[in-house]
C-alpha positions in Angstrom: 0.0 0.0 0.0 2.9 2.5 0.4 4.3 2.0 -2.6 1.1 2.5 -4.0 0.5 5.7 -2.3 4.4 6.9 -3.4 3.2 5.9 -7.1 0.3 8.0 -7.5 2.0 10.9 -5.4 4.3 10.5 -8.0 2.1 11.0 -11.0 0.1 13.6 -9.1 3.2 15.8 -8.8 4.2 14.8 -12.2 0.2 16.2 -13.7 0.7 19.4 -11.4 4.3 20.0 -12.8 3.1 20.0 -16.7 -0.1 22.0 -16.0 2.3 24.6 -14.3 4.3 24.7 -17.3 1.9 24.6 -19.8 0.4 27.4 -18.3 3.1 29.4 -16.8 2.6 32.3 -18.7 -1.1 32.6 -18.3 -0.4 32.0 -14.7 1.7 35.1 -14.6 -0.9 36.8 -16.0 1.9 37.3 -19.7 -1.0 36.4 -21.5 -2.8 38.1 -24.6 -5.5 40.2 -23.3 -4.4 39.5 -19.5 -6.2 42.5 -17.2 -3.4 42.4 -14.9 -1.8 45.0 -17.4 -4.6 47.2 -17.9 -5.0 50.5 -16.4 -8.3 51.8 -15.1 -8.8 54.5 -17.1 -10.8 57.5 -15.8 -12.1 61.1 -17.8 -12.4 61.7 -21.4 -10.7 58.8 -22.7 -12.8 58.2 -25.8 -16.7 58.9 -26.5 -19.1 59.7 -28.9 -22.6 60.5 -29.6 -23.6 62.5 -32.9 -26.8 63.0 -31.1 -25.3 65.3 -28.0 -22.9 66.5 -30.5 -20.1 64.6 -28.6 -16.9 63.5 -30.8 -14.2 62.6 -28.5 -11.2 61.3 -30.8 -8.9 58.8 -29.8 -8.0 57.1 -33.1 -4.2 56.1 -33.3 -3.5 58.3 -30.0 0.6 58.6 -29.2 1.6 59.8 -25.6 4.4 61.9 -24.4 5.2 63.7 -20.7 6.2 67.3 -20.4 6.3 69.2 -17.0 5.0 66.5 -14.6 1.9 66.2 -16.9 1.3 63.4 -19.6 -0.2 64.4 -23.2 -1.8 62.6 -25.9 -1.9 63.6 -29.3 -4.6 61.8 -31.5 -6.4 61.7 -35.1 -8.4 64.7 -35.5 -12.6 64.8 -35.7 -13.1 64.0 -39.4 -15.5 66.9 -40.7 -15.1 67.9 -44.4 -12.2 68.5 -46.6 -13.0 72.2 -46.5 -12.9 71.9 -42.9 -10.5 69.4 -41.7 -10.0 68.3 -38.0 -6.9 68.7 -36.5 -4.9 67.0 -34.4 -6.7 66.3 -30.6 -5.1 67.2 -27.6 -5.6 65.2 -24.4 -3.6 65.6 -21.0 -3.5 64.7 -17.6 -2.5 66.0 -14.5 -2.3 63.1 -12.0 -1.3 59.7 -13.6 -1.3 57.8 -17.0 -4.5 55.8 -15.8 -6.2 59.5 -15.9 -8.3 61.6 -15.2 -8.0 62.6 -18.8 -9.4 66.2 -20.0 -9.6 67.0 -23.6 -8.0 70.0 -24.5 -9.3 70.8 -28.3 -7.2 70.6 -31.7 -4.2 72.2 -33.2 -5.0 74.7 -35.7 -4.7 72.8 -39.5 -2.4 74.5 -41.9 -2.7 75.4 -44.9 -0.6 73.0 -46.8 -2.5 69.9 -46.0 -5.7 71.3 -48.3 -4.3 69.5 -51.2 -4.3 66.1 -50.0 -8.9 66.6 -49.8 -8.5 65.0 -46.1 -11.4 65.4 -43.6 -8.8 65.3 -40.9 -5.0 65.1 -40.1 -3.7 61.5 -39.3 -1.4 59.3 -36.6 0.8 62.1 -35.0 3.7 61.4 -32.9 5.5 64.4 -30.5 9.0 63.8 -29.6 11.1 66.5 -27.2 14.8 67.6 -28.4 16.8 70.3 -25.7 13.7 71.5 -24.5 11.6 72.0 -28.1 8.5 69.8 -28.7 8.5 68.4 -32.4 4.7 66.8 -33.6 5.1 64.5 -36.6 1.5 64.1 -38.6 0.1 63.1 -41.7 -2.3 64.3 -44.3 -3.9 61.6 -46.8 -6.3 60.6 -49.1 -8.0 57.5 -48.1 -6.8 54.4 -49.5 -4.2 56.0 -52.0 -0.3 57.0 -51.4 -1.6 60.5 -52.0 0.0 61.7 -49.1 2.4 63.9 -47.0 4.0 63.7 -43.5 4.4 67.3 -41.7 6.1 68.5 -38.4 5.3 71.5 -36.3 6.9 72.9 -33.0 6.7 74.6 -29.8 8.2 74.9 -26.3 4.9 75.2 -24.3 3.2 72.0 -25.7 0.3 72.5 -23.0 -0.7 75.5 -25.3 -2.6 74.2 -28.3 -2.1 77.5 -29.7 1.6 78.0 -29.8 2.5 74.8 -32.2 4.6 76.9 -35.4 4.2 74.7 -38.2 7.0 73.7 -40.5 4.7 72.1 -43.7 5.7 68.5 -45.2 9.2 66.8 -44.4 8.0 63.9 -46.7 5.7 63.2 -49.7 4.3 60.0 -51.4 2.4 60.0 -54.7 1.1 57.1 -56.7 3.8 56.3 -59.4 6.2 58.2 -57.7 7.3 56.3 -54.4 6.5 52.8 -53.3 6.0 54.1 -49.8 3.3 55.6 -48.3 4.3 59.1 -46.2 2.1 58.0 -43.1 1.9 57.1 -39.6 5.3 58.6 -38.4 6.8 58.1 -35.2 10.2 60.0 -34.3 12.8 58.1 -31.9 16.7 58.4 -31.1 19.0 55.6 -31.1 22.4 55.3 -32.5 23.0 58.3 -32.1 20.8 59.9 -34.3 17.2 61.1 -34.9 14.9 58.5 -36.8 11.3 58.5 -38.5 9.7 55.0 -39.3 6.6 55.4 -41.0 4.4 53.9 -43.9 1.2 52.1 -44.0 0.3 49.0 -47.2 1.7 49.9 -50.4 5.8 49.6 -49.7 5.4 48.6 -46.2 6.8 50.2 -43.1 10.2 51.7 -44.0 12.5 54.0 -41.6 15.0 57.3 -42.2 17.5 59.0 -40.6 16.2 62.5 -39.1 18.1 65.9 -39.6 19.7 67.7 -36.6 17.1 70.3 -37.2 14.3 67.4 -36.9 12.8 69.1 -40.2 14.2 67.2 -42.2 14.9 63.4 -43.9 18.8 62.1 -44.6 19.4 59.6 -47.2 17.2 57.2 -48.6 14.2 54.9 -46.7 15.1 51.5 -45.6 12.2 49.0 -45.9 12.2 47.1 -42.7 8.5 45.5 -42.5 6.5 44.4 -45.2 3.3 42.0 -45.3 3.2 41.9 -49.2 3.9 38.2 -49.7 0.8 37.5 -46.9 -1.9 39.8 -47.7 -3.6 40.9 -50.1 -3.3 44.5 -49.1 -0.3 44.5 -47.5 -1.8 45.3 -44.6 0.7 46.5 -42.1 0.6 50.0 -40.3 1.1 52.5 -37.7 4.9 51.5 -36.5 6.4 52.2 -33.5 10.3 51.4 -32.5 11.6 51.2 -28.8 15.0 50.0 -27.4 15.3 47.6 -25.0 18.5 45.6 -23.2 20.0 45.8 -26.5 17.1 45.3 -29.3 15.1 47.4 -30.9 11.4 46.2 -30.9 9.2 46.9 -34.2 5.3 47.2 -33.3 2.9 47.3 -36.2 -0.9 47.1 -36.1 -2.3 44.6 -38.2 -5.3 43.8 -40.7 -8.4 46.6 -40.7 -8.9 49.3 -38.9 -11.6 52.1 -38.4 -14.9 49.5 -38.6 -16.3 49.8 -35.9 -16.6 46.3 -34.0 -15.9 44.5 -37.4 -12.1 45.5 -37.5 -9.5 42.9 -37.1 -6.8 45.4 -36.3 -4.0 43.8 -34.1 -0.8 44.8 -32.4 2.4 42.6 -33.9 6.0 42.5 -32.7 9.4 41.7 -34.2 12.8 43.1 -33.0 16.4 43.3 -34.5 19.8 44.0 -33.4 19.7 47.6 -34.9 17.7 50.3 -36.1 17.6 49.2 -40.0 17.3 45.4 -38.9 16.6 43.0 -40.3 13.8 42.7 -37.5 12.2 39.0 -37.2 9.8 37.8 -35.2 10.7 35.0 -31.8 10.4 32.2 -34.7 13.2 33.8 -36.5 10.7 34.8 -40.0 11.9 38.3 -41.0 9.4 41.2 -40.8 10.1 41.9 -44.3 8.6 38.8 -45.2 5.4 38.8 -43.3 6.9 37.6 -39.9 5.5 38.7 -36.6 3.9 38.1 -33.2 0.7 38.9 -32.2 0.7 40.4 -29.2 -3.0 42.4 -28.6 -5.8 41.2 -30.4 -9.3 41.6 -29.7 -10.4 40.7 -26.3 -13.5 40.8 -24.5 -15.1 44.3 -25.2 -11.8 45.7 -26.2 -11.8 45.4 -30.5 -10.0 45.9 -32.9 -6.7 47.2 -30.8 -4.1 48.9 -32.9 -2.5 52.8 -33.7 -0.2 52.2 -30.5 2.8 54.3 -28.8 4.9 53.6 -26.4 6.1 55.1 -22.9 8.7 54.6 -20.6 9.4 55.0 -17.3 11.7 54.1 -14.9 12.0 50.2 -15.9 8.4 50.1 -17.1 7.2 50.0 -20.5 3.5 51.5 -21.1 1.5 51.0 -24.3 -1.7 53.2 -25.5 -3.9 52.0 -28.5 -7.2 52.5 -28.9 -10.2 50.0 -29.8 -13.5 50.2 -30.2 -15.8 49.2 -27.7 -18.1 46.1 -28.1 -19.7 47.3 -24.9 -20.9 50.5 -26.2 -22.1 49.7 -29.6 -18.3 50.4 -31.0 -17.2 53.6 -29.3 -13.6 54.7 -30.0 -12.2 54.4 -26.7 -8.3 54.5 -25.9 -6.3 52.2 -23.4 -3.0 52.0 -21.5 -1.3 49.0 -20.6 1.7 48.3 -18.6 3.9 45.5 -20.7 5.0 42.4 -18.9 8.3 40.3 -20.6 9.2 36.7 -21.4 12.2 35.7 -22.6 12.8 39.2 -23.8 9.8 39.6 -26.1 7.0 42.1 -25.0 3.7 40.4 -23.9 0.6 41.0 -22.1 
């Protein structure tokens, strides 16, 4: 009978040790979708109601901290082409988690009128020795029709005082493989970079200008989804550095459909800024590699148009998805990022 009993304590602990690593990661909550990660967010993070007259924009929103205060920076309310919304200022006082407070928009200028947009695109704000640099774009839907601008100021917290600085790069159809969209600034290397691009060419990145007004060189394509989809679709890229890799984030698939988008957040990382990035299986980005790291979970669809934010040793990301809750309202969400073996999870 004791050997019987050792036997199946045996087994038991045998069972209990592959369930615990079957499961490890979901155990420490590294899981896709896991809530330990998300922030409670609190204020004007997202709403709308054409009814009340409410338009709250949080599409493709990209975070940055100046003077103890956090800003976000978002797509602008889409209204007519001879109208256009520009880019939507959020901030908060107290914490990333909130309480949010919507600020307004930065006046359009006048340069973006030829690209017929009902509002100004996926901007980015960096700091450089004290100035404030906001990267944004100007499109027309569904071509390469389109045009990348910067402005400036030292008071970000004053919608009012951004100087613009018109287009630091262009696409056309027949004229660049790229697409001039979706920019996000970074330094590494010792310089200044801008990855950007959305279908089309693929997500390609360029060495910044001191004056962080203008492009050096030529683009280097570092992501592409051509040779998996149909529409290449790959968009919205965001770099950070990390313990000695540079991590590629692209959102995925469809976006801006309400609770029918598939948009998703995808990860490769490479050794340095121009790659080649691949993905933990070793594919190359360039080929259609990735990892899926955020899809749609529970109410929270279609996430995607993320940034990232450090501090201290924490990594945060912001996204927005649409709200399966709330009959598809735009919301936006921060989410501390947990690690496994050196790839970014949640």
């Amino acid at each position: 009978m004791d050997k019987l009993n050792m036997w199946i304590a045996i087994v038991v602990a045998l069972g209990i040790l592959i369930v615990v690593n079957l499961y490890s990661d979901e155990l420490n909550g590294l899981s896709n979708g896991g809530k330990a990660s998300l922030l409670e967010m609190t204020g004007e993070y997202g709403d709308y109601d054409p009814a009340l007259g409410i338009d709250d924009p949080v599409h493709d929103p990209s975070i940055f901290e100046a003077n103890n205060e956090y800003f976000v920076v978002s797509t602008g309310i889409a209204r007519s082409t001879e109208d256009p919304g520009g880019i939507f200022v959020r901030k908060s006082r107290e914490s990333l988690a909130g309480p949010w407070e919507g600020m307004g928009e930065i006046a359009v200028p006048e340069w973006i009128f030829e690209y017929n947009t009902a509002h100004l695109w996926a901007p980015h704000v960096v700091e450089k020795d004290g100035t404030y640099y906001l990267y944004y774009a100007a499109s027309i839907f569904g071509t390469n029709q389109s045009g990348i601008g910067v402005a400036s100021t030292t008071t970000p917290g004053n919608i009012t005082s951004w100087e613009d600085h018109g287009p630091i790069v262009t696409s056309a159809p027949g004229e660049t493989e790229y697409n001039a969209i979706d920019p996000m600034v970074f330094n590494a290397e010792d310089s200044w970079w801008m990855v950007y691009g959305s279908h089309f060419g693929g997500i390609v990145v360029q060495e910044l200008s001191d004056n962080m007004k203008e492009l050096n060189g030529e683009p280097t394509k570092i992501a592409s989804r051509q040779a998996t989809t149909q529409h290449n679709a790959i968009e919205g890229p965001t770099i950070f550095e990390r313990d000695g890799y540079f991590y590629l984030l692209t959102s995925w698939d469809s976006c801006c459909n309400g609770v029918d988008s598939t948009y998703k957040v995808a990860v490769g990382r490479a050794e340095t800024v121009t790659g080649p990035y691949l993905d933990s299986e070793g594919e190359e980005l360039l080929q259609g590699g990735g990892d899926i790291i955020l899809d749609s979970q529970s109410n929270q669809i279609g996430p995607g148009g993320q940034d990232i934010i450090q501090k201290n040793d924490d990594y945060y990301m912001v996204y927005h998805y649409y709200d399966g809750d709330a009959d598809g309202v735009i919301r936006m969400q921060i989410r501390k990022i947990n690690w496994h073996n050196d790839w970014p999870t949640f």
